[in-house]
C-alpha positions as CSV (number, residue, x, y, z in Angstrom):
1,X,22.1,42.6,9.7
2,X,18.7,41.6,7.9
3,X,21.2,40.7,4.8
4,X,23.0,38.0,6.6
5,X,20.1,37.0,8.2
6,X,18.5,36.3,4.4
7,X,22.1,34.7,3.1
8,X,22.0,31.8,5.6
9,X,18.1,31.4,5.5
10,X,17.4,27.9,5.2
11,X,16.0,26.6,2.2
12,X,13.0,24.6,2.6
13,X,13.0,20.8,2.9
14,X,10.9,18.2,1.5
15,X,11.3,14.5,3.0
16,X,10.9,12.0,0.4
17,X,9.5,8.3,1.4
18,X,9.4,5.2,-1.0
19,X,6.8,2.6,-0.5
20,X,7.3,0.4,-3.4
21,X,6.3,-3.5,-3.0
22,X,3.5,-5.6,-1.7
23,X,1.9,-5.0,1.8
24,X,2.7,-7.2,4.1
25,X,3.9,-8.8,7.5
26,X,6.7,-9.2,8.5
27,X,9.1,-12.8,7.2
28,X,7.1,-12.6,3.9
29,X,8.3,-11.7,0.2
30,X,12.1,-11.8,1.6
31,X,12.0,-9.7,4.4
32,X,10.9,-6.5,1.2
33,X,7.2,-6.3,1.9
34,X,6.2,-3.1,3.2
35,X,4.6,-3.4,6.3
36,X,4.9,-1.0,10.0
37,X,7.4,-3.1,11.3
38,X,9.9,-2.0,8.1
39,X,7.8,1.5,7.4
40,X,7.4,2.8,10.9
41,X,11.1,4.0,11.2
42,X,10.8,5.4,7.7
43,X,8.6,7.4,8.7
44,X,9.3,8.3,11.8
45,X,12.7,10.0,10.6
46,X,11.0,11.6,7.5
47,X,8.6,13.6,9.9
48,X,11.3,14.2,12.3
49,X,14.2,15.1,10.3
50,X,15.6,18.5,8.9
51,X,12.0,20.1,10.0
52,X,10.8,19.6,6.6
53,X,7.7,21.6,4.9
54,X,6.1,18.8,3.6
55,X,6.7,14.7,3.4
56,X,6.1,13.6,0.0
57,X,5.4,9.7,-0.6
58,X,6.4,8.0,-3.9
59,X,4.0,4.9,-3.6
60,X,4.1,1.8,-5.8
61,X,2.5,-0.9,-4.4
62,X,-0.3,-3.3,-5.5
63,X,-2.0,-3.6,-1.8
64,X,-1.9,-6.8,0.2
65,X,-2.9,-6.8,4.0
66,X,-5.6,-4.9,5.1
67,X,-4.2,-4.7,8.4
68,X,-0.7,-3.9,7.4
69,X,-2.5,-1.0,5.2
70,X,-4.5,0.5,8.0
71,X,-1.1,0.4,10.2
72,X,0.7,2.2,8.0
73,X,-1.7,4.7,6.9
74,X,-2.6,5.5,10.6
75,X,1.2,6.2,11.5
76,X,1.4,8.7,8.4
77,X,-2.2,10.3,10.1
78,X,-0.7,10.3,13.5
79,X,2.8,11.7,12.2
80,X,1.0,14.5,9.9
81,X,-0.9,15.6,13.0
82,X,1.6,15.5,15.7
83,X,4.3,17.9,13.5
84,X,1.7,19.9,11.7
85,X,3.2,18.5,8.3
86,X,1.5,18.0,5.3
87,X,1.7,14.8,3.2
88,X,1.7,14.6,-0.5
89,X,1.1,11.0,-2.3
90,X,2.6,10.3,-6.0
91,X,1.4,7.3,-7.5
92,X,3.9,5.8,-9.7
93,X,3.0,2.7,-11.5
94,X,-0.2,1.4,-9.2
95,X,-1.5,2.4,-6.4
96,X,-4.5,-0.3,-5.8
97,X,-6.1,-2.1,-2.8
98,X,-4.1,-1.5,0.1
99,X,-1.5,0.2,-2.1
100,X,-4.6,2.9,-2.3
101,X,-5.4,3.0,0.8
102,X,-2.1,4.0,1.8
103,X,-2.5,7.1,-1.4
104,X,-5.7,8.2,1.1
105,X,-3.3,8.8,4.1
106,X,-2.0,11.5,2.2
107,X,-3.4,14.7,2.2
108,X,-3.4,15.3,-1.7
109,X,-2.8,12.1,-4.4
110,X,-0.9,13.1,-7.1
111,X,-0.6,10.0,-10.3
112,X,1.0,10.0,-13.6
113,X,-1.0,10.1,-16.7
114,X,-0.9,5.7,-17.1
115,X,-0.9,5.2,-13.0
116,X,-2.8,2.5,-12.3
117,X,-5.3,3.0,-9.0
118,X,-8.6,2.2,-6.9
119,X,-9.4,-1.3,-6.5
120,X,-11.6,-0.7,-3.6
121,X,-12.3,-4.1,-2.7
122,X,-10.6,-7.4,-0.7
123,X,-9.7,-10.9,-2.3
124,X,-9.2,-13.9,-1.2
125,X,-7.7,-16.8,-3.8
126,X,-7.2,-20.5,-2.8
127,X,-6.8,-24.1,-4.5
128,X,-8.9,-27.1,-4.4
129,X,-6.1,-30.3,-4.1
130,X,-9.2,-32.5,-2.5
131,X,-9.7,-34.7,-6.5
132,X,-5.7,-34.9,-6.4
133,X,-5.4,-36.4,-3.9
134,X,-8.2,-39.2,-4.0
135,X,-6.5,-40.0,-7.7
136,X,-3.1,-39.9,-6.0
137,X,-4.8,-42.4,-3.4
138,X,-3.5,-40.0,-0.8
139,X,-5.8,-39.6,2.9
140,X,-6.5,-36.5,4.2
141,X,-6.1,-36.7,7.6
142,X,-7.1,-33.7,10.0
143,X,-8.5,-33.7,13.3
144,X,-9.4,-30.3,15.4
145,X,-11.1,-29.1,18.7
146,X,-13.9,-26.8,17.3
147,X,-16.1,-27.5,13.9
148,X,-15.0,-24.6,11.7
149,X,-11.4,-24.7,12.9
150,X,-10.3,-26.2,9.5
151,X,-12.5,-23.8,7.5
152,X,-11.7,-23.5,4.1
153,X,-9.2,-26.8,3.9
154,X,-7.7,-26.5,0.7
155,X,-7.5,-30.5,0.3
156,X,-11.2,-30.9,1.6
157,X,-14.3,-30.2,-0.6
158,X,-15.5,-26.8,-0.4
159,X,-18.2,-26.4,2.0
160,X,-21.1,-23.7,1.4
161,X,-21.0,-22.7,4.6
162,X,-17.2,-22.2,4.5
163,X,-17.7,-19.7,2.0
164,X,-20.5,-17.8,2.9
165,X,-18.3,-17.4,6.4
166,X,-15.5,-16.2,4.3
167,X,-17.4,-13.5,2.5
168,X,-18.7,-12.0,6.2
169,X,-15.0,-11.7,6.8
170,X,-14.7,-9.7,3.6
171,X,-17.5,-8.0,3.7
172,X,-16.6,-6.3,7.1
173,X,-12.9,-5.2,5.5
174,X,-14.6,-4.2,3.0
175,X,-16.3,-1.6,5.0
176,X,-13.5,-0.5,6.9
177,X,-11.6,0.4,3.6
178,X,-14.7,2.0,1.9
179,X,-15.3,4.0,5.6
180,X,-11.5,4.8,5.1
181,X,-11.6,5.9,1.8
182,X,-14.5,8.4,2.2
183,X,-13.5,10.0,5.2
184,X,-9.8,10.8,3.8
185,X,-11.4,12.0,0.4
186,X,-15.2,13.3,1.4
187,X,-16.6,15.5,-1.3
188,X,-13.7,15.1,-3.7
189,X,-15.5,12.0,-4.5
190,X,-17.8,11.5,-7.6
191,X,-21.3,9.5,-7.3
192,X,-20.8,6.5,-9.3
193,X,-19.9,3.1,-7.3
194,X,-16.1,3.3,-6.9
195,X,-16.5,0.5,-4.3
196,X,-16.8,-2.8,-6.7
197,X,-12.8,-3.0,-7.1
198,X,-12.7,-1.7,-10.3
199,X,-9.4,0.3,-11.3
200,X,-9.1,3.9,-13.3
201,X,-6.1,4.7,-14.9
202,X,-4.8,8.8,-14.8
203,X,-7.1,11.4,-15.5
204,X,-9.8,9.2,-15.1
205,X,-9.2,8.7,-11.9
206,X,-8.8,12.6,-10.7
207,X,-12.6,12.7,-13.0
208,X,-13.6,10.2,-10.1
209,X,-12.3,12.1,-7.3
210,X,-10.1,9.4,-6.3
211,X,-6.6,11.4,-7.1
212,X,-6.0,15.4,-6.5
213,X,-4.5,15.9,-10.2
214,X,-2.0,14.4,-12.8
215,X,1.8,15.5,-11.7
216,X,5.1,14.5,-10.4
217,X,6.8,14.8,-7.2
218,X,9.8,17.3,-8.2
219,X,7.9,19.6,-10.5
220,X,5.2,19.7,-7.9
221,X,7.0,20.1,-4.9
222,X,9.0,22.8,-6.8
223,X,5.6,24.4,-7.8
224,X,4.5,24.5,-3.9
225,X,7.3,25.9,-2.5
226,X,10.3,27.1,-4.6
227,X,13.0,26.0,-6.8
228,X,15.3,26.1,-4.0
229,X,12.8,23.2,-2.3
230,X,15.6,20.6,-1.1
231,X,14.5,16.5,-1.8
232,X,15.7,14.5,0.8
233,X,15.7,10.8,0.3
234,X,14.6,7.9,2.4
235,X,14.1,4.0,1.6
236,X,14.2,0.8,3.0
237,X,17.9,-0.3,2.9
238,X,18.4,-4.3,1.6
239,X,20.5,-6.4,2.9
240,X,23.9,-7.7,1.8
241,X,22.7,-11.2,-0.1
242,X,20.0,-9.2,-1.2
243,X,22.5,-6.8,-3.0
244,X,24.7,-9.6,-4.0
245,X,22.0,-10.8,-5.8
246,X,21.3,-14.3,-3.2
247,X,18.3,-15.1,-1.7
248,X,17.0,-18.4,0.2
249,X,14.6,-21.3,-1.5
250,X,11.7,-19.2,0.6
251,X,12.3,-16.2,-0.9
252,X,11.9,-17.9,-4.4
253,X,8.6,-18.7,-3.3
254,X,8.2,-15.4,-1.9
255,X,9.0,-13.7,-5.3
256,X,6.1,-15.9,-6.6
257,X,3.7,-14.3,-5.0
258,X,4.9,-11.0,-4.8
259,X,4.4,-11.7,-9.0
260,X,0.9,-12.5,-8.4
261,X,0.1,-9.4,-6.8
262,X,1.7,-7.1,-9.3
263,X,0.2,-9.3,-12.5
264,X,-3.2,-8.4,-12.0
265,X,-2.1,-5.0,-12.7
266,X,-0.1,-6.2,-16.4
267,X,3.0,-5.0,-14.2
């Protein structure tokens, strides 16, 4: 009896998440940014399908929204909690900003020797069109209720109290990722400043605590529990003109931006 009981044992599962892409809400970069919305059921599934051991997340993402970031991360936290399941993070080709911050919902990082990851800090980039447009002979017209409701015009002269309103915003995200950051990782942490958003590449970054260890998610999940560990797959599906290879004038546009983010990585 305990022989037959041992043949049809189940073999333990490991559900497998991707997160590859820029963070954030939902209508941007073609309807592929990651974000709850899209994430959420992902999730949801991985945690509550086949009973698995562990959830293992294969993460690729040069950040984005904060918000988005903290969304998603808290989901994984509230998931991990509610079915006892531990989650491992495997950095692939960056894991920075908010893609980082998602790596900390984890409970061990995992990155490959050339992974890029950290960037502990928040960005904001704009244009100035204001000199364009008085050589163009063009008039800026704008009119609001409330003095600082045009803050930061992109086609108005940059005010110094515009900025120094800007950098209060980002000083308080700023906080909220560095107070996420150190609660998810505590002691592992080394000393130095890893707050400036300054990335370390690999071994470097397990030397700063940031990362558990150099590995990847098969061998490792193998190593934790058994060759006959079962990989089950989940990912956001794309739609039909996106597997045809069609897209709309927006998504162009999109795609743009989506480059930006992943350039200032050399990716």
């Amino acid at each position: 009896m305990i022989k037959r009981l041992l043949k049809f044992k189940r073999n333990p599962v490991v559900n497998v998440v991707r997160l590859s892409g820029v963070i954030a809400e939902s209508g941007r970069f073609g309807g592929g940014a990651l974000n709850d919305t899209t994430v959420g059921p992902l999730l949801e599934r991985a945690f509550r399908k086949s009973k698995p051991k562990a959830v293992a997340i294969a993460l690729n993402s040069p950040g984005g929204s904060p918000v988005q970031s903290s969304l998603i991360g808290a989901r994984i936290r509230r998931l991990s909690e509610e079915f006892n399941v531990p989650v491992y993070a495997f950095c692939e080709d960056v894991a920075a900003s908010g893609g980082y911050w998602l790596a900390c919902a984890a409970d061990e990082i995992y990155v490959d020797d050339s992974s890029i990851i950290g960037s502990i800090g928040v960005i904001s980039a704009s244009f100035g069109f204001h000199e364009l447009l008085e050589k163009q002979g063009i008039e800026r017209r704008v009119h609001t209720a409330g003095e600082n409701k045009s803050m930061a015009d992109p086609f108005k002269p940059e005010r110094p109290e515009d900025v120094e309103r800007l950098k209060k915003l980002q000083k308080v995200i700023h906080q909220n990722f560095i107070t996420h950051v150190k609660s998810r990782r505590g002691d592992k942490l080394d000393d130095s400043d890893l707050f400036t958003g300054e990335v370390w590449v690999g071994a470097d970054a397990v030397d700063m605590g940031l990362v558990d260890g150099v590995a990847h998610l098969k061998p490792k999940m193998t190593e934790l529990f058994g060759k006959d560990v079962k990989l089950n797959a989940f990912g956001q599906k794309k739609s039909f003109f996106k597997r045809m290879g069609l897209g709309s004038m927006s998504e162009l546009f999109s795609n743009m931006e989506d480059r930006f983010f992943w350039s200032q990585y050399g990716l």
